[in-house]
N, C-alpha and C positions, 0 to 999 in steps of 0.2 A: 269240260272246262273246269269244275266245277274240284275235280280231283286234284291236277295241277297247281290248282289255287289254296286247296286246303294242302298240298305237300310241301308248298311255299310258302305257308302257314308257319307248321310245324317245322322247318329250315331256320325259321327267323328267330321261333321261339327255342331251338336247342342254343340258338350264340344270345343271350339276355344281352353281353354287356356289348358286342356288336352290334344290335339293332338298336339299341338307347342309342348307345354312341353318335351313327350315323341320322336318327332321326333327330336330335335333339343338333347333331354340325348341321346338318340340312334346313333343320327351321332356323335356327339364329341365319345362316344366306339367305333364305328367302324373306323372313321375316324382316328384315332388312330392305330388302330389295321392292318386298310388297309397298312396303309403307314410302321409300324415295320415288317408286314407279310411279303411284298416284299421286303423288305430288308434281312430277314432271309428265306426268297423260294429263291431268289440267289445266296447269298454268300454259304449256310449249304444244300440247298435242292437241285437244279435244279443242273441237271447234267453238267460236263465241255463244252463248246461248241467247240469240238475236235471231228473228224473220228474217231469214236470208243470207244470213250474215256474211257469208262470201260477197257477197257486194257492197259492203260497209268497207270504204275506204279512209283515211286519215288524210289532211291537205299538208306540204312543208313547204319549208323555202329553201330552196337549195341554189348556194350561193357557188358560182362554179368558179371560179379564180380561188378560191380559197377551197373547192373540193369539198363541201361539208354542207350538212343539211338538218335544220331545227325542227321541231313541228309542231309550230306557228305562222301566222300569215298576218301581216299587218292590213288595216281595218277594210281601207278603199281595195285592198286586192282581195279579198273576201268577194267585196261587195259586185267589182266585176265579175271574177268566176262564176259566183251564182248566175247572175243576170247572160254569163254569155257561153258556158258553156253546153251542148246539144247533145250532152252522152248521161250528163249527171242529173239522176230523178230528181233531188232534194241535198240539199246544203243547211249547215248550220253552226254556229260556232259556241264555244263555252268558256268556261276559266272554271276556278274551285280555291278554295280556301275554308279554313276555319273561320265562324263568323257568330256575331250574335244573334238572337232572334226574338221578338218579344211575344207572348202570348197570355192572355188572363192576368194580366196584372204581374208577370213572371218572367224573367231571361233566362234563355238555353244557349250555351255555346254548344255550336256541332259545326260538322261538316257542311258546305255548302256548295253547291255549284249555278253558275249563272249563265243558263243556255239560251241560245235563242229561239223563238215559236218553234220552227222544225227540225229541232232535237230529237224529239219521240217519234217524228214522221222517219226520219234517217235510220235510229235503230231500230224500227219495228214494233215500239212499247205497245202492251196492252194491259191500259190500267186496271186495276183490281174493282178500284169504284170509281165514278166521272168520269174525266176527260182528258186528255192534253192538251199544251197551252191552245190560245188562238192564233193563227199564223195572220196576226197583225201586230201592230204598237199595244193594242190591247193586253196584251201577253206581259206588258211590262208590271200588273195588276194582278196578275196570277203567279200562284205556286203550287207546285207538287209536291207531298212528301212520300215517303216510306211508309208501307203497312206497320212496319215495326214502330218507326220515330211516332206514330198516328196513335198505338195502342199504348205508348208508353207516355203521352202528353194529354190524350183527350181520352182515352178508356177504352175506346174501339174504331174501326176504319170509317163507321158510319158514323160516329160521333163528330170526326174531325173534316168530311166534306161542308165547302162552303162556311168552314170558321172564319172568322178573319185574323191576320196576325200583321205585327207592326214588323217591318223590316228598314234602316235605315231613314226613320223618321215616317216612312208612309205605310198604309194601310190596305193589303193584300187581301185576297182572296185565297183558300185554297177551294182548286177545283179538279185536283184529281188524286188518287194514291194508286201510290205503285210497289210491284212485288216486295216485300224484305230484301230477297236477294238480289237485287238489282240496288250496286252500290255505284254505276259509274256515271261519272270520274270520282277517282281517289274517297273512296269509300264513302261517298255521301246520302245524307239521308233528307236533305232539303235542295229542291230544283228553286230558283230566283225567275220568273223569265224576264226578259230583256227585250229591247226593241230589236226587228231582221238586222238591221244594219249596224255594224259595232260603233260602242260610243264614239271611238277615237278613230277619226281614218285616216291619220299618217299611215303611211306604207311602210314607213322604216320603225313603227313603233308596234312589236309583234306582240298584243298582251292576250291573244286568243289561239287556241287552239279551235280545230274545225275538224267537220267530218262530212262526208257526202255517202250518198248512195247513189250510186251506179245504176245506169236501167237495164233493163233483164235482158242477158245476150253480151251484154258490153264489156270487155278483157280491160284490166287496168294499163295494159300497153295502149290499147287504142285511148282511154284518156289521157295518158302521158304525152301522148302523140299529138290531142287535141291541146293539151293545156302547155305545148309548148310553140306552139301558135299563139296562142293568147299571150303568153309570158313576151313573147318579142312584140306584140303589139303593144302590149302594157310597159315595153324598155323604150320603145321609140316614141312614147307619146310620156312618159314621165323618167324624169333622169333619175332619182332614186330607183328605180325598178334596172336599172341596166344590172347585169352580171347575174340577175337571179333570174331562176324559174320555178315554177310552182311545178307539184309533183305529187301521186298520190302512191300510196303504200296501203296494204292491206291492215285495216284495221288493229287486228291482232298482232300484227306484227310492230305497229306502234307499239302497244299496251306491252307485248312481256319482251321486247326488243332488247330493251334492256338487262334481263337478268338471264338471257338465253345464255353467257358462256358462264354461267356462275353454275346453271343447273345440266351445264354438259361436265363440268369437271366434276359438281357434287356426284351427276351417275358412271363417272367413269370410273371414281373412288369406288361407288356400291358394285361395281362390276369385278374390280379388282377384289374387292372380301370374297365374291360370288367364286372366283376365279381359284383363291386361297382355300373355298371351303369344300371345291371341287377335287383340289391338292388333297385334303385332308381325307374325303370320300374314298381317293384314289387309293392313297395307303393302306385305308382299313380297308380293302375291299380286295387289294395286294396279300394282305398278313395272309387274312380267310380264306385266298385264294392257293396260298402255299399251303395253311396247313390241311387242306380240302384236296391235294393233288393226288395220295395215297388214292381217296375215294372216287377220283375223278377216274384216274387211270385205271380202278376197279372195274367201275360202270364200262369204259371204252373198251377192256380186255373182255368182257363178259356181253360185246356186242350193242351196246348204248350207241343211239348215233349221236355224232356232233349235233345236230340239228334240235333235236330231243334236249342235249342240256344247255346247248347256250338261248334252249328256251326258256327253260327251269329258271336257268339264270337270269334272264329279261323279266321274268314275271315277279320274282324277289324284287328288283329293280322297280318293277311299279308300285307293287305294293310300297313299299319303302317312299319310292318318289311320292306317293299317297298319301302317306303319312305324317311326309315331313312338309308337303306342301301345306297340308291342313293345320297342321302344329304352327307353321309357318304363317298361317295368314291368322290365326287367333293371337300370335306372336305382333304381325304388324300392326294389328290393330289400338294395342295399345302404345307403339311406338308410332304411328301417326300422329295421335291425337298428342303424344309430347313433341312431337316434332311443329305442330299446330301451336302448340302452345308456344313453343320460343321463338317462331319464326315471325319477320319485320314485319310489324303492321302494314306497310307500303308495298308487300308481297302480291304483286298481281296475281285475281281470282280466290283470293286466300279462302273465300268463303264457300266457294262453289268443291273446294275438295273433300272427297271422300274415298274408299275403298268402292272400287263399281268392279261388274263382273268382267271387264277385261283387262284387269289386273288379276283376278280369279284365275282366270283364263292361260292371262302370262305366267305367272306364278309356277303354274299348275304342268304348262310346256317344258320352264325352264327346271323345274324339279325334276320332272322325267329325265330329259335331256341329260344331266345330269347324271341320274344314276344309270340311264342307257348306258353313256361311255366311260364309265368306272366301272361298268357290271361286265360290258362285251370285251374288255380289251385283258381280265385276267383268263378267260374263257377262251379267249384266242389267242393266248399265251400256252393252256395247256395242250391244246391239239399239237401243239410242236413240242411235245416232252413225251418220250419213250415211257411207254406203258410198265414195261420191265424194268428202268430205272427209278421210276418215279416209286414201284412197290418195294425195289430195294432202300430205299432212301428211309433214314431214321426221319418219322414224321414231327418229332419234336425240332428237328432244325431244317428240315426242307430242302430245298432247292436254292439255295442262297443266291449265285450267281447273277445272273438276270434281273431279278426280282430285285434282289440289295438295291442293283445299281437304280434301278425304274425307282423304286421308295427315295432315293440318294436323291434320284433327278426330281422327284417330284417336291422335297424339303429344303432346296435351292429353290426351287423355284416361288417356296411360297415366303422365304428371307429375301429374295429380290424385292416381289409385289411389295411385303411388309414395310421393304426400306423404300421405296417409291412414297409409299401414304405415310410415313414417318417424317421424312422431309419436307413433303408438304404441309403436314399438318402442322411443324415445328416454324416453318417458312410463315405461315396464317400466325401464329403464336404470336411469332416475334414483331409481327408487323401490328398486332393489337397493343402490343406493350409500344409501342415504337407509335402508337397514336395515346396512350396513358401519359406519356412523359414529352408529348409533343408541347410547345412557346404557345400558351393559347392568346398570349396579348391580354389575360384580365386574370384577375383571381376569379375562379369558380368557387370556390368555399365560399359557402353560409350565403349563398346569395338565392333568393326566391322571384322566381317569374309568375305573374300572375295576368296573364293575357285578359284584355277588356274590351266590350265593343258596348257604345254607349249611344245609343238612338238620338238621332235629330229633334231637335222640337219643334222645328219650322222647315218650310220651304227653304226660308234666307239662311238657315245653316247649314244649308247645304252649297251655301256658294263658297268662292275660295277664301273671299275674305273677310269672312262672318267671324269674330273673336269671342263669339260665346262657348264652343267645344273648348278655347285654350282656356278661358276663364274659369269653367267645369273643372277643366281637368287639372289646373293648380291647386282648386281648391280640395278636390279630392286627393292629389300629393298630401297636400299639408295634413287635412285631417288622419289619414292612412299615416304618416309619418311620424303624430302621436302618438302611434298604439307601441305599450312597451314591449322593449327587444329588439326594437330597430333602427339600425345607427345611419345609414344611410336610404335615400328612396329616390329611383327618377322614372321616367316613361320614355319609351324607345320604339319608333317602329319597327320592327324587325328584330328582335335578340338575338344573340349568337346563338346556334345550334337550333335555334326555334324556326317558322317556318314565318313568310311575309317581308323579307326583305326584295327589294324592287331593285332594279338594273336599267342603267339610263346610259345614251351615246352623249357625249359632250365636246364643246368645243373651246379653244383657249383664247380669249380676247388677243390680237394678234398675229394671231399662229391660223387658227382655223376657222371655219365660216361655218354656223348653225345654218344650213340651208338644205334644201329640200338633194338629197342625192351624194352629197358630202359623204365623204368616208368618217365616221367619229370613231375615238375610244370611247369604249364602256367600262364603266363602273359601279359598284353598290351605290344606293346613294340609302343613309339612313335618317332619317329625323327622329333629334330628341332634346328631351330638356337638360337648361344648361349643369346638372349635375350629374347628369348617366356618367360621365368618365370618373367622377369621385366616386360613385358607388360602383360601379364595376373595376375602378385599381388600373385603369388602361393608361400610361405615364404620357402626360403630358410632352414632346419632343423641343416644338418652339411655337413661338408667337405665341395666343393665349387660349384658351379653350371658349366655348360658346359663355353668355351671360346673359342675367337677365332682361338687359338692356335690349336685346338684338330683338325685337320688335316687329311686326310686321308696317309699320310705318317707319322704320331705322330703315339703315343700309344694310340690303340682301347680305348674309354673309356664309361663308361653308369652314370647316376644318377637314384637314384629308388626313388621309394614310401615310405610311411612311411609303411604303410599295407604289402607294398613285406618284410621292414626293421626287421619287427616285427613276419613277419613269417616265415622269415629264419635265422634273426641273432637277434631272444629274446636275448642271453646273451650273444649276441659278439659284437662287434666292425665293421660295414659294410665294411666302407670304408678299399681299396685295397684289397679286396678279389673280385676272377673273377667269372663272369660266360663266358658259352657259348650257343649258340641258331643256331638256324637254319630260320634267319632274313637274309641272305646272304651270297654268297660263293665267296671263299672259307670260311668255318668256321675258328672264331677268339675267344681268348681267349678277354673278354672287362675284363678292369679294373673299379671298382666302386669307383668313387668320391664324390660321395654325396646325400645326403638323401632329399627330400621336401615333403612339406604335400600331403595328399590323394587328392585327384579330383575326382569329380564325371565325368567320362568320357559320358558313354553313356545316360543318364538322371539325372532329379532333384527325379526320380521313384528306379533310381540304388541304389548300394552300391557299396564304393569306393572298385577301382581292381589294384590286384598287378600290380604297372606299371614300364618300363623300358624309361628313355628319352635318347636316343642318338644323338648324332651332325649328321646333314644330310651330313655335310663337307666329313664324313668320311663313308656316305652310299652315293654318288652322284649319283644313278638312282635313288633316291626318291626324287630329287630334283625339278624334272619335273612338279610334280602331288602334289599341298600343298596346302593347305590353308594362305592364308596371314590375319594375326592378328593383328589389327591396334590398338591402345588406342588412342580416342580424347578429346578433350579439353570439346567439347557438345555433340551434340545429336548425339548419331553414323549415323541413319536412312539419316542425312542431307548430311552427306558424301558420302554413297552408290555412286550415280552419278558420283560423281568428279575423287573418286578415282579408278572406274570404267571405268572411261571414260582416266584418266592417264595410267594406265595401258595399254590401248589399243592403244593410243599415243606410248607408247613405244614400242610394240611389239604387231601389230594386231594379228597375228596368235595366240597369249595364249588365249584359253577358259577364259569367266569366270563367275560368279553368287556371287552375296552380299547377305547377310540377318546382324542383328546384331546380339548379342550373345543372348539377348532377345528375340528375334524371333525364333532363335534354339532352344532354351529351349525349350517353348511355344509349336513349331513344334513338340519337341518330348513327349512332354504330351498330344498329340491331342487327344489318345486313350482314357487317362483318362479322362480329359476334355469332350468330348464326352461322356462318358457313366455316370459322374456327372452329364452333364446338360439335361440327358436323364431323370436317376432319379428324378431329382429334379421338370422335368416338370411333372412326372407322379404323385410325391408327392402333387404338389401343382392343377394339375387336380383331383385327388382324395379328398383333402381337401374341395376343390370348392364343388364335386359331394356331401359328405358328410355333410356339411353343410347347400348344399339344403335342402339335404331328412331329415334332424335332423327340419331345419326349416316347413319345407312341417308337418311330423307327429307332433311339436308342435303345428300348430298354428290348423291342424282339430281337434287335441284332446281339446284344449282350446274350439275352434267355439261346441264342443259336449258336454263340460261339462259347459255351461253359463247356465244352470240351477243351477247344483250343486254348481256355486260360487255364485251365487244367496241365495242361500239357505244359506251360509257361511254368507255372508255379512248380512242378517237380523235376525241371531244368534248373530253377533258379530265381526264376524271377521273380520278384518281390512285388506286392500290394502297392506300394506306390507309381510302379511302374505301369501298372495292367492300369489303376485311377486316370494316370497320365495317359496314357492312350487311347481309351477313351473317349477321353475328353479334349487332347488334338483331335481324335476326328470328327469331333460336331466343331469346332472350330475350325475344321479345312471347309465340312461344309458352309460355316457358318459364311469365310471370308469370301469362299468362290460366290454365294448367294449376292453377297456386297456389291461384287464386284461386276454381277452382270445386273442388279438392281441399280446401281450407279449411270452405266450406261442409257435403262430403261428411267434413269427419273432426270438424265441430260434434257431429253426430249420433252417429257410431258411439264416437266418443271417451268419448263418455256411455255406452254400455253396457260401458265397460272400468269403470265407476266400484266395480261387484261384486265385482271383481278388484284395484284400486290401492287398498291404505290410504295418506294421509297425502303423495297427490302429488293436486296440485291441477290438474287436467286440464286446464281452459283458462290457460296457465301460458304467456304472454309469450314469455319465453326459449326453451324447450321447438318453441313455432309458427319462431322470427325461426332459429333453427339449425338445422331439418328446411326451412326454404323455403332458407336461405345454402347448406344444403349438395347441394338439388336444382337451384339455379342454378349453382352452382361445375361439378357434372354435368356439365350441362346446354352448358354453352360449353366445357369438355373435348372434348365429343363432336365440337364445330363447329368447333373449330381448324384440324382437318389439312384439312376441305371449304372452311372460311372462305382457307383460306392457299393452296389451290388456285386458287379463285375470281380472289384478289389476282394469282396466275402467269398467269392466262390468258394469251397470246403475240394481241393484236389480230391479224397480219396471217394466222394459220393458222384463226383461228376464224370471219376473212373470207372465206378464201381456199375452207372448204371450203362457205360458204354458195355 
């Protein structure tokens, strides 16, 4: 074995720029492929890293008149399921949010989540130090953090058991830490617990997610089966509960449910380069193959068996596939970690990816595979070529016939793929400029958000209509709104593009009945003070805008949306007509004073949603927890520190975190953002590849036919003509490539349509600028072989016939 290997050796080293070539196409595919593979073996493939975790199920409600299913459970259906169902070990519900948290005299905003006691029982946690919660009310007095959040607050994991820390005016326990990498939900690094039973038990007010374990044996059909038993006994004995059913889904399938067609299309893109660079393997391994048929036909005349060299030939192939695979994975490596870097914070699992050995493994297949069938198919090419003819054959131009056309077929095919991921990536383009230049409803220039969460100092403020949080929080307006550079300042629950806006059903004095089972519309509902719309530039429409009068002892009142104004009162008159909601209790009739433009709340990706703004004056628990909305003079970013560092001047204990409003945006486009600049790299990897291989098959067919222009040139034919010809023929190839790439990107174009809002897929311009810019390629690559062609010298391309 050991001969074979070293003859295949010295094979690879008589062609230098053949085996660079092909290992250096071979790592950029795999290298590529390595680093998207393990991104999608973690998030979509590799099991939860959870005790059991196939029986970690997720709870929803699925509403069946309406065909659709959230995954949430409002409070009392929670609370039955656990108590009545006979399949499910353990139950437990949570929520998350950014929040503040006081410790040593000092506020941290981070992530948080608020589970109930048998949280950690459902996914199997096993804390690092202590315990999890206690599966009583007790639990409401406990927390858990992060080995990481523990070494970065208190110095070590052992330092920070049994601390106490102030959360929401009261004073916690922590009594257990848990892994670093255990971030769920939504990347958190402080657990809250909470009482079994959810605060709120309306059924129709879903502000919990839940999750169950299954007992061992039990198939999520048989609890579907069970829990739609329960679901009709829970419809006949409460009228809000009719048309839903509770329902459970596998865990994981909750968490990356969501971005499963985004990372089918990103690998169908990395499949397509793979595809392109197999195209390009196939040429050079075509050329090698011709100009190797002299010596092939040798061997076979002098008794070689076929068997013997399309071993020869297979063992090149691995080495090779060996080489490029290894090249390839020192390759992905640093293309992970950039792909790491720009990918959405909100990217399920982001933390648990890395290179493991069955991306190794793949890798390692698909690089064989690979040069297997590039290496067998020139090989089984020459056993069908006459011994005798192949030694008459001038080995400087070969066999042309066959071969031409197989290289022809193979540089269409890789102008197709090219223009499939050109379109799409142009299609992702346009749709990021097309959210750039989207009506956001406010000026985002110069405006700075400064998220704040500010600790109770009583029991009594934590009731709803305690006025010491509003009286706090004016007075920290005012002082923040001396600091110079800033022309306007208000506080907002919920900021555009930020995270913490709340969704309420409501109903219309009149029109609809707030009662238990009612069908309502829902809407944002925001609270803020009466100057958020001067400092955010949101115009005014009619009636007046909120003021400082509106009181919590005045008359309830709200301002809407233009979009709520238009979908409930088309032909009426808004202003002074009520609604009611289930935003706070006791329930209130609010009076509507005034109408302002749309906003895009949750992205520049959204469409504007019916909104409700009400004075936080007269909601004072929501006073605690706001964002503060500054307007400056200049750069907002310059500010962050100042007014950051005032703030905490004022009152250490309030949490807080800056970004400007530009940063939010940005932050909430990372998704798109991301899988743009994914296409775009693959597009313009694929342009690269195909323009090798367009330049690779011009310039051998030119170096094959210096006779034939030879022959042209002492007929007549003149230099311009032999350039022009040429160069029609990589533009016949170029347009046939178009034209079955066109065909191939009708279809796949269409399953991006999950992914684009608001760009219109078969889009004219979009086609006529992905084909201009693959022919513009396309005769680039042909120039310097086309301009060759034109020099040929007739009497030396005679002289050595």
């Amino acid at each position: 074995m050991l001969q074979p290997m070293r003859y295949a050796l010295r094979q690879l080293r008589r062609t230098p720029v053949f085996t660079l070539t092909v290992l250096l196409t071979l790592a950029l595919g795999i290298g590529v492929n390595a680093a998207i593979f393990s991104v999608v073996d973690t998030v979509l493939l590799r099991p939860l890293d959870y005790r059991n975790a196939d029986r970690i199920v997720g709870i929803e409600s699925r509403f069946v008149a309406e065909n659709r299913s959230i995954p949430r459970i409002g409070g009392d259906d929670f609370k039955d399921l656990a108590a009545q169902s006979k399949l499910i070990e353990a139950t437990a519900y949570y929520q998350s949010s950014q929040d503040g948290l006081q410790l040593n005299g000092h506020a941290v905003y981070t992530r948080m989540a608020y589970p109930s006691p048998l949280f950690g029982t459902v996914l199997g946690l096993t804390p690092v130090e202590g315990r999890l919660f206690s599966n009583s009310a007790e639990a409401k007095n406990e927390v858990l953090i992060s080995a990481a959040f523990a070494e970065e607050n208190f110095g070590s994991v052992h330092n920070a058991l049994n601390k106490p820390v102030q959360y929401d005016g009261a004073t916690r326990t922590i009594v257990g830490i848990l892994p670093t990498a255990f971030t769920f939900p939504n990347r958190s690094s402080v657990w809250i617990g909470q009482d079994p039973n959810p605060e709120v038990p309306n059924r129709t007010a879903y502000n919990q997610r839940a999750l169950a374990r299954m007992k061992p044996g039990v198939t999520i059909e048989q609890v579907n089966a069970e829990l739609a038993t329960i679901s009709a006994q829970l419809a006949a004995a409460y009228p809000e509960d009719k048309g839903k059913i509770l329902t459970v889904v596998p865990l994981q399938e909750q968490i990356v449910g969501s971005v499963r067609p985004v990372f089918r299309a990103i690998m169908g893109a990395v499949l397509v380069i793979l595809l392109i660079v197999c195209a390009n393997i196939g040429h050079l391994q075509l050329v090698r193959a011709t100009r190797r048929q002299q010596q092939v036909a040798l061997c076979t005349a002098l008794g070689a068996r076929r068997g013997h060299l399309a071993m020869q030939a297979l063992l090149q192939a691995v080495l090779l596939a060996m080489g490029g695979a290894a090249l390839g994975l020192l390759l992905g490596i640093p293309l992970l970690r950039l792909i790491l870097r720009f990918a959405p914070p909100g990217l399920p699992r982001l933390l648990e990816i890395r290179l493991n050995p069955d991306v190794f493994v793949v890798c390692f297949a698909v690089a064989l595979l690979t040069m297997a069938i590039t290496a067998i198919l020139p090989v089984w090419r020459s056993w069908h070529v006459d011994p005798s003819t192949a030694l008459k054959q001038d080995s400087s131009r070969g066999l042309t016939g066959e071969s031409h056309t197989l290289r022809t077929a193979l540089i269409v095919g890789e102008i197709a793929l090219t223009f499939v991921l050109s379109v799409a990536s142009i299609l992702l383009v346009q749709q990021m400029i097309g959210f750039s230049h989207a009506a956001f409803g406010f000026d985002p220039d110069r405006l700075l958000l400064v998220d704040t969460h500010a600790p109770a100092r009583s029991a009594d403020e934590r009731m709803t209509n305690s006025a010491a949080p509003v009286h706090r929080l004016d007075a920290l307006l005012q002082r923040v709104g001396q600091v110079p550079g800033i022309d306007h300042i208000a506080a907002v629950g919920g900021a555009p593009m930020a995270q913490g806006t709340s969704s309420v059903g409501y109903a219309i004095h009149g029109r609809t009945s707030f009662t238990p089972g009612a069908k309502l519309a829902n809407a944002n509902i925001v609270p803020i003070t009466p100057d958020y719309f001067t400092t955010m530039q949101i115009p005014l429409l009619s009636g007046r805008a909120l003021a400082s009068t509106d009181t919590f002892t005045n008359q309830t009142v709200v301002v809407i949306s233009k979009s709520l104004a238009q979908q409930q009162f088309a032909n009426d008159n808004p202003i002074g007509h009520e609604i009611m909601c289930g935003y706070d209790a006791p329930l209130r009739w609010y009076t509507i004073v005034g109408v302002v433009d749309d906003v895009l709340q949750d992205s520049p990706a959204s469409k504007p949603a019916p909104t409700f703004y009400v004075p936080i004056a007269q909601h004072p628990a929501r006073a605690a927890d706001v964002a503060i909305v500054a307007r400056t003079h200049g750069d907002p970013a310059l500010m962050q520190q100042t007014i950051d560092k005032a703030i905490r001047d004022i009152d250490p204990s309030i949490a807080t975190t800056a970004s400007t409003m530009r940063q939010e945006m940005g932050a909430s486009l990372r998704a798109q953002t991301f899988m743009t600049g994914l296409f775009a790299s693959f597009a313009l990897l694929s342009i690269v590849l195909a323009a090798v291989g367009m330049y690779g098959v011009t310039a051998y067919t030119v170096a094959q036919r210096k006779f034939e222009f030879a022959l042209r040139f002492a007929f007549g034919a003149d230099r311009r003509q032999v350039f022009t010809m040429v160069l029609s023929s990589s533009a016949t190839m170029a347009v046939l490539g178009l034209a079955i790439g066109a065909l191939l990107a009708v279809g796949i174009t269409r399953l991006l349509g999950s992914i684009l809002t608001d760009v219109k897929i078969l889009n004219p311009a979009t086609w006529l600028l992905a084909s201009a810019l693959i022919v513009l390629i396309t005769l680039a690559a042909t120039l310097i072989p086309a301009r060759r062609a034109a020099a040929t010298s007739p009497m030396e391309a005679l002289r050595s016939e």
